[in-house]
Every structure is written in structure tokens, then in C-alpha cells.
C-alpha positions in Angstrom: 2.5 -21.4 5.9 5.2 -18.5 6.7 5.5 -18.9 10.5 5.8 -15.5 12.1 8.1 -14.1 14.6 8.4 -11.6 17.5 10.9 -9.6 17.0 14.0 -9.9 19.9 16.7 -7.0 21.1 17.3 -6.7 24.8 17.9 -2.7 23.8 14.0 -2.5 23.2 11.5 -3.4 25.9 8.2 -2.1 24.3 8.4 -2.9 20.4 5.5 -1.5 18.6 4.5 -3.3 15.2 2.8 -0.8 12.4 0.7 -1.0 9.4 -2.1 0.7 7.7 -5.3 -0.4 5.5 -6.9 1.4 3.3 -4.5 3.3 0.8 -6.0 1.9 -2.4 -9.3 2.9 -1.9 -11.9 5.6 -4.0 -13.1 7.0 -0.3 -13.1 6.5 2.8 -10.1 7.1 5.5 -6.6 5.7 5.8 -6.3 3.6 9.0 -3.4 2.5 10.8 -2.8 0.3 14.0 0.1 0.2 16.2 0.7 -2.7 18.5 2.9 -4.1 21.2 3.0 -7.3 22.4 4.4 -9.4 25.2 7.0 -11.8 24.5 5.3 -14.9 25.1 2.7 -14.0 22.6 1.2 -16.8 20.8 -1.5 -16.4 18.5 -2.4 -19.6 16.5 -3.4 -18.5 13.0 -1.9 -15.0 13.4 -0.5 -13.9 9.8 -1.1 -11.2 7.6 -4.6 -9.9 7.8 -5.0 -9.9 3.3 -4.6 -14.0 4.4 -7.4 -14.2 6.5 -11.3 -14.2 6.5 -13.9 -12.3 7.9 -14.1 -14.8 10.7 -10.8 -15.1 11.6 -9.9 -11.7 11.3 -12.8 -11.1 13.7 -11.9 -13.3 16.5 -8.1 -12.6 16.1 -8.9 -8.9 16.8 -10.2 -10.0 20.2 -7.4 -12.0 20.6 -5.2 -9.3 19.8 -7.2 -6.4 22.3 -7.5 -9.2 24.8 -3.4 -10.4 25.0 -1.9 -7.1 23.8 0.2 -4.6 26.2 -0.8 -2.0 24.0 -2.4 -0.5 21.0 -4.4 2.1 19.4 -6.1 2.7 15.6 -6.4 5.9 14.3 -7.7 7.2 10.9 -6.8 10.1 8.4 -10.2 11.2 6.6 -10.1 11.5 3.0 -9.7 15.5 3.1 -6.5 14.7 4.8 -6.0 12.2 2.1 -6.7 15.4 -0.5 -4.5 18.0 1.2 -1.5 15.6 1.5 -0.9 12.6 -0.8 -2.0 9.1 0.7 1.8 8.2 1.2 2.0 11.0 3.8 -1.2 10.6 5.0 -0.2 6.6 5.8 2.3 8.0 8.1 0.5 10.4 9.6 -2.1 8.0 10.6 1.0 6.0 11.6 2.1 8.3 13.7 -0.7 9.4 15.5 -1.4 5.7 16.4 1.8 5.7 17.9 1.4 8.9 19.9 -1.9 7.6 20.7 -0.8 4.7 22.8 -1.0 4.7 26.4 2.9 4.7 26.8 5.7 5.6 24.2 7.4 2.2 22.2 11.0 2.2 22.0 11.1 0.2 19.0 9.1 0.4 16.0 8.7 -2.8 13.4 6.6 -0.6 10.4 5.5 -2.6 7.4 6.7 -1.7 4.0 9.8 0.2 2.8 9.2 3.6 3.9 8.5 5.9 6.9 8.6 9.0 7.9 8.2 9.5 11.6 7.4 12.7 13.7 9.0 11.3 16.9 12.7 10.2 17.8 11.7 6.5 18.6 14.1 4.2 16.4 12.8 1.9 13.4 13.2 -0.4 11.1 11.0 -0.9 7.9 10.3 -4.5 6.9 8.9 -5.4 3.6 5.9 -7.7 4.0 6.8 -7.5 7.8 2.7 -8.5 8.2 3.9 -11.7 7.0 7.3 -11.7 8.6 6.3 -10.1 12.3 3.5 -11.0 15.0 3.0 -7.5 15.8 3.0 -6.0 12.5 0.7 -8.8 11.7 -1.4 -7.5 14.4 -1.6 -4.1 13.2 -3.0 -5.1 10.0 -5.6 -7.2 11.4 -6.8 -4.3 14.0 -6.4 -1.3 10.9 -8.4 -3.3 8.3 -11.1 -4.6 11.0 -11.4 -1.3 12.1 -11.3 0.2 9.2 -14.0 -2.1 7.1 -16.3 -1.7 10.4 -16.3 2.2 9.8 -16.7 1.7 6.0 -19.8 -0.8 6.8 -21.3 1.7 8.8 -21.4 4.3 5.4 -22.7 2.2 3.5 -25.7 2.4 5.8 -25.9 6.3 4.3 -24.6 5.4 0.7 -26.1 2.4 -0.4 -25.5 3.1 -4.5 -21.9 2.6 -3.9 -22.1 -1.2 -2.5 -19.0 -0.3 0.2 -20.4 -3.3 2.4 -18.9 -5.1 0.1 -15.8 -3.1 -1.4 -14.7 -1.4 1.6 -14.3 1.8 -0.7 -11.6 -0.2 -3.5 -12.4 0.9 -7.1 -14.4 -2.4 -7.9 -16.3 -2.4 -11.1 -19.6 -1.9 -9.4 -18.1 1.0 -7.5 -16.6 3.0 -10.3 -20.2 2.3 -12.3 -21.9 3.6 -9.5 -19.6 6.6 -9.0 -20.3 7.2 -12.9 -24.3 7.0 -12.3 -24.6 8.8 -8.7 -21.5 11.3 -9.0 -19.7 11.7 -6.0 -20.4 11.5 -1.8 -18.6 13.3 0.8 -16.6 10.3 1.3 -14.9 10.2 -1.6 -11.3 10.6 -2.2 -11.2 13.8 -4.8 -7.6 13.6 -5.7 -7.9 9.8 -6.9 -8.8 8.8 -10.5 -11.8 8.0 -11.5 -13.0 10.7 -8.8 -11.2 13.8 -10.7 -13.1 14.0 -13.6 -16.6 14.4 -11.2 -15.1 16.8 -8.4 -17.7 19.1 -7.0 -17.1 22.0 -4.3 -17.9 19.9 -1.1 -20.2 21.3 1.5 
């Protein structure tokens, strides 16, 4: 097992670790997490939230609210999603989780290869930094937890589409369903197979 890291630079004291869930689903919001942890953070079992289960992601976001200096989720619906592109809607959710928090990072760890911030806090982009960094680690356990929470709850209201199970990802029993029920407010109109059955929304 990759053993993660906190990131060190006596520059930074408050070091925020980023990442988002959510950006290859049919509906539902983007979410994003930002975190900042103290140094002597240890986690046992902390990795990259795709690595862990239910259970484990569930009592590491505990952990994580419980031993963290700082964070904050936020979401960007799937109108955003629409309007914008889901690249620029994964930053702005990142961004508003980082204006969000109670007091401004100086340092920002964001996962991936890309970022486009609204702010003049420094950064550095590391690929597969959920598996490289405790914090961006972090991140992805509170965005997904969060986010498949808020999908869970839909499902309550949209049944046919099985998202209790999917999360909103284009499984086969979601794009079946999407063929026999046609679309829900929910759905993310600008993604394939969702195109071909737009309808005005209400």
C-alpha cells in the first residue's frame, strides 16, 4: 500500500488539500472538499477514497471532521454543470470550498493536472495526489461521502433511476432507465445519453 504524506514547507502554515467527486456522472452535482490538516495528522487507513469501502469511508469522514483544522464541501448543481462545462464547474466547486472555509489556506495541494483558481493563494497540482497526500486524500473522502449522501437522498424521489446504488454514473441500469422514464430534473442535459431526451425544464 502507497503510504501517504503531509505535505512540508515552512513558507505555508495552513495547506489546504483539494479534490472533487462526481464529474462522471448522468445527474446529480459536482462536489468538492477542501481540507487542512495539522501536522501531526495520522489517520490509519487514510488513502484515496476510490480505495475504500462504504465503511471505511464512513468512519474516516469522522475522523477527518473530528482531527481537521479545517474544511468545507460545496456542490455545483447540474444547471451549473449545463451552463459551464464540468471541467469549470470542478473548479468552481473547488473554489468555493476554499472560500468557504473558516480562514484562507496559504497553500493549496489540488488533485489532478489542472486548476484554475479565482483567488491569489499559491498551488501546485498533483496527479493522483489522493493517493500521494493526506489532505488531498481527505478531500476525496469528505466530497464523495457527501456527495453519495445527497445522491441517496434523490433516489428517495426517483426510484426508476436506482442512484442508491449508482450515485448518478451511467450504469447500464441507469442509462435503461433513462431510456424508459426520460429524463428528471436532476439530470445532467449536456451529457450523452441525456442529449438525445432534453426537455424544457420547469
Amino acid at each position: 500500500m502507497n503510504q501517504l504524506k503531509q505535505f512540508r514547507d515552512p513558507s505555508f502554515r495552513r495547506v489546504a488539500g483539494l479534490d472533487e467527486a462526481g464529474r462522471g456522472c448522468l445527474a446529480g452535482p459536482v462536489a468538492a472538499a477542501a481540507v487542512v490538516l495539522p501536522e501531526s495528522c495520522t489517520l490509519p487507513g487514510l488513502r484515496d477514497s476510490k480505495k475504500l469501502s462504504l465503511v471505511q469511508r464512513t468512519e474516516l469522514r469522522e475522523q477527518i471532521q473530528e482531527i481537521a483544522l479545517d474544511w468545507c464541501v460545496c456542490f455545483v448543481d447540474e444547471r451549473e454543470i449545463d451552463a459551464v462545462n464540468i471541467l469549470n464547474a470542478s473548479y468552481l466547486a473547488m473554489n468555493r470550498a476554499v472560500h468557504f472555509l473558516s480562514e484562507p489556506p496559504d497553500f493549496l495541494l489540488v488533485d489532478g493536472n489542472r486548476f484554475k483558481k479565482e483567488h491569489l493563494i499559491p498551488h501546485q497540482c498533483v496527479i493522483k495526489g489522493d493517493d500521494t497526500y493526506l489532505s488531498i486524500a481527505a478531500a476525496s473522502i469528505l466530497a464523495k461521502t457527501y456527495r453519495d449522501d445527497y445522491m441517496d437522498g434523490l433516489s428517495g424521489l426517483h426510484p426508476q433511476y436506482e442512484w442508491h446504488s449508482n450515485k448518478g454514473y451511467p450504469t447500464r441500469a441507469h442509462v435503461e432507465a433513462l431510456k424508459r422514464y426520460g429524463l428528471s430534473d436532476y439530470h445532467r442535459l449536456s451529457y450523452k445519453p441525456c442529449r438525445a431526451l432534453v426537455k424544457p425544464r420547469r
